[in-house]
C-alpha positions in Angstrom: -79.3 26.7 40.4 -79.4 22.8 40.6 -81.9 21.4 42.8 -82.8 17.9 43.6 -84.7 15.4 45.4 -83.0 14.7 49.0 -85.7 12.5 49.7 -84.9 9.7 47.4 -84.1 5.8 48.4 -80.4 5.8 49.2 -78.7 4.0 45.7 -75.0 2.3 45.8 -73.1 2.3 42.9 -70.5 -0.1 43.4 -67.2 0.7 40.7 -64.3 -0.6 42.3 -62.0 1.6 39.9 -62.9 5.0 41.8 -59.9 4.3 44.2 -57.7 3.6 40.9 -59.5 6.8 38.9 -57.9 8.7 41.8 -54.4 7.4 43.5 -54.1 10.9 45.1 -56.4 13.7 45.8 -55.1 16.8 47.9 -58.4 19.0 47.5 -61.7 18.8 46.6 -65.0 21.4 47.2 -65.9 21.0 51.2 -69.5 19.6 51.1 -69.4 19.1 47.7 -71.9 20.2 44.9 -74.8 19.5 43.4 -74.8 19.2 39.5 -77.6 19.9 37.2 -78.2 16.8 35.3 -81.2 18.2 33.2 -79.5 17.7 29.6 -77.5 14.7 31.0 -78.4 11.7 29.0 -76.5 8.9 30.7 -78.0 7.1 34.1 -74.1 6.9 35.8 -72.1 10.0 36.1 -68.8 8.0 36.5 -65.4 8.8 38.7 -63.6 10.9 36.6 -65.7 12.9 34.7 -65.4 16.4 33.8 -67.3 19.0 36.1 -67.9 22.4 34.3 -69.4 26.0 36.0 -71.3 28.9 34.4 -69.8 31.4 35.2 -73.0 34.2 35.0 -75.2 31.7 37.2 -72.6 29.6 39.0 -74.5 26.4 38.4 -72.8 23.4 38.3 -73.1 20.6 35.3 -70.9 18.2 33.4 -69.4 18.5 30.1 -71.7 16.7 27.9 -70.8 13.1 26.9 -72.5 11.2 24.0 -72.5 7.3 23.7 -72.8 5.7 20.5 -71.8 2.4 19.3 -70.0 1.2 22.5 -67.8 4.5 22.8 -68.1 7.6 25.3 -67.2 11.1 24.2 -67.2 14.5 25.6 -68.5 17.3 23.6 -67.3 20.9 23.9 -67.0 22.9 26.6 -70.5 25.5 26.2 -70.0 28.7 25.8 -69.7 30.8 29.2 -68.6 28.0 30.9 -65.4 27.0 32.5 -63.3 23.5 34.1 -63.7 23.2 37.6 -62.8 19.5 38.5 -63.2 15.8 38.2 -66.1 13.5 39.8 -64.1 11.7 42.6 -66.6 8.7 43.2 -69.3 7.0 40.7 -73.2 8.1 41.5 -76.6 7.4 39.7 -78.1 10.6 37.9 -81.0 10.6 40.4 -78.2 11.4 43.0 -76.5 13.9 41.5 -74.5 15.3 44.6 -71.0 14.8 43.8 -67.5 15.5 45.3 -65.1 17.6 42.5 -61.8 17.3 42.7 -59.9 20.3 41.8 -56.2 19.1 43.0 -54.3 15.7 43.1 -53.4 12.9 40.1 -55.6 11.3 38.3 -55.0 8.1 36.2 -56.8 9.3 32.8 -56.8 5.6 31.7 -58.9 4.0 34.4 -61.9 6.9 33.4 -65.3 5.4 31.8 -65.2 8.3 29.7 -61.9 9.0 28.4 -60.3 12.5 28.2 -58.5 13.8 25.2 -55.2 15.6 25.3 -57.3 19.1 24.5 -59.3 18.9 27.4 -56.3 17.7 30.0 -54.2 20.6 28.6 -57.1 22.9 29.1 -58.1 21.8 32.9 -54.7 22.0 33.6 -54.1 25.9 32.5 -57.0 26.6 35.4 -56.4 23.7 37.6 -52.4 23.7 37.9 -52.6 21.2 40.7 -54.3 18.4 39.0 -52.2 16.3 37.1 -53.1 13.1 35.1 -50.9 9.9 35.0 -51.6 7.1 34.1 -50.1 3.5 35.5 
């Protein structure tokens, strides 16, 4: 299970493409979730990104991204692991409480990290009301 610190100073992130990441969301997890970020290496966990689940502990994470030489990539899916959404809003990795969106469009091009066809075609066979298009 994730935990973290609810204690912490109160951080804004201020990416004005979060509105433009998602021109129409029609559901998302009430409340929320908390991801574990313990293996995430990047300090932003950007609008947009994938939100994966293990499905023997039901903890929350994302799908691991490397940056090298100016460019953001995911990696693969882990094993025992499956798609569960997209990051609506931008957030520091010391707040890792997030909003997933599970249904609605999302404008693939206006993502920090972009998502390749594979993974779209794959979120979509689990997540048939989440759609990506771009402007």
């Amino acid at each position: 299970m994730a935990i973290a610190d609810l204690s912490s100073a109160n951080n804004k992130v201020l990416f004005p493409a979060d509105s433009v990441v998602f021109p129409s969301v029609l559901e998302e997890y009430v409340g929320g979730r908390t991801v574990d970020v313990s293996t995430y290496t990047l300090d932003v966990i950007n609008s947009g990104q994938v939100v994966i689940k293990e499905t023997a502990t039901g903890n929350y994470s994302l799908l691991p991204v490397t940056h090298a030489d100016g460019t953001y990539t995911y990696g693969a899916l882990p094993a025992g692991n499956e798609y569960v959404g997209l990051v609506r809003a931008t957030k520091l990795v010391n707040d890792p409480f997030i909003s997933i969106v599970y249904a609605g469009t999302a404008n693939d091009k206006a993502m920090v990290v972009p998502i390749t066809d594979a993974i779209k075609t794959a979120m979509i066979a689990v997540l048939p009301k989440l759609t990506f298009k771009a402007d």
